[in-house]
C-alpha positions in Angstrom: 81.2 78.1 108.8 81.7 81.4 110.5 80.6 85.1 109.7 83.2 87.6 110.9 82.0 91.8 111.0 84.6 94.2 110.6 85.2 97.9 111.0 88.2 99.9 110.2 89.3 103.7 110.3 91.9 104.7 107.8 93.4 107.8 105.8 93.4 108.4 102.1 94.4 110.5 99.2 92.8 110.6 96.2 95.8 110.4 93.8 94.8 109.3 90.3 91.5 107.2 91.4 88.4 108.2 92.8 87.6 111.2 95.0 85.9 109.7 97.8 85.4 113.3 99.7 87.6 113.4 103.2 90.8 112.1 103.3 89.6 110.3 106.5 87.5 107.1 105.3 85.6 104.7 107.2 85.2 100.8 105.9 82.5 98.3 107.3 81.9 94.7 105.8 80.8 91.6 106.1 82.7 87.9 105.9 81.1 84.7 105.3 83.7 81.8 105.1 84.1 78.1 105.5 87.2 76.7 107.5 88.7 73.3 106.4 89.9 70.4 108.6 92.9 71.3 107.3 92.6 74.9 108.4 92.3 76.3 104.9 89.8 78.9 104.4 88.0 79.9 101.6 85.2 83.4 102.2 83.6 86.0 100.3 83.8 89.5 101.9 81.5 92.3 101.1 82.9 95.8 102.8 81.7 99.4 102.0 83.9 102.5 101.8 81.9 106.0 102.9 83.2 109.3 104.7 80.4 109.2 107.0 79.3 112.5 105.2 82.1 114.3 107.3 83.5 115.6 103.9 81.0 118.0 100.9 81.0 115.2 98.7 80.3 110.9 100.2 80.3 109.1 96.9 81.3 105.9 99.0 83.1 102.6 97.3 82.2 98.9 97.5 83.8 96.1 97.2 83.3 92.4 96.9 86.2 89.6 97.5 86.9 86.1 97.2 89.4 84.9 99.8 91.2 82.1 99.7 94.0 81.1 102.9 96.6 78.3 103.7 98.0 78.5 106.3 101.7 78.6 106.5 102.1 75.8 109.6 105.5 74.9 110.7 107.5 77.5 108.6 107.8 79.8 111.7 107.9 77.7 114.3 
């Protein structure tokens, strides 16, 4: 098993979905996964979406995800 925090800075623009308030965004989260002896991976990821109230309006966006990785081995060796 293994938990892996994350934090990211990025830039958006609102385009035809949500007005999250600041074009500059801020996204925190959480991953809880299992890794196989076969190094596949399967996780579900929580992360949170917020301006940090740096912009008049902070309505904020969350997300939950199922991941699910195999890894590609010997095809870039």
């Amino acid at each position: 098993l293994y938990v892996s925090p994350n934090f990211m800075v990025g830039a958006y623009a609102q385009g035809d979905g949500k007005d999250l308030g600041h074009a500059l965004e801020f996204r925190s989260g959480l991953e809880l996964g299992y890794e196989f002896s076969d190094a596949q991976r399967a996780s579900v990821a929580f992360n949170h979406i917020s301006n940090a109230s740096i912009g008049e309006k902070n309505p904020g966006a969350e997300t939950l995800l199922f991941n699910y990785s195999v890894p590609l081995g010997g095809l870039f060796k």
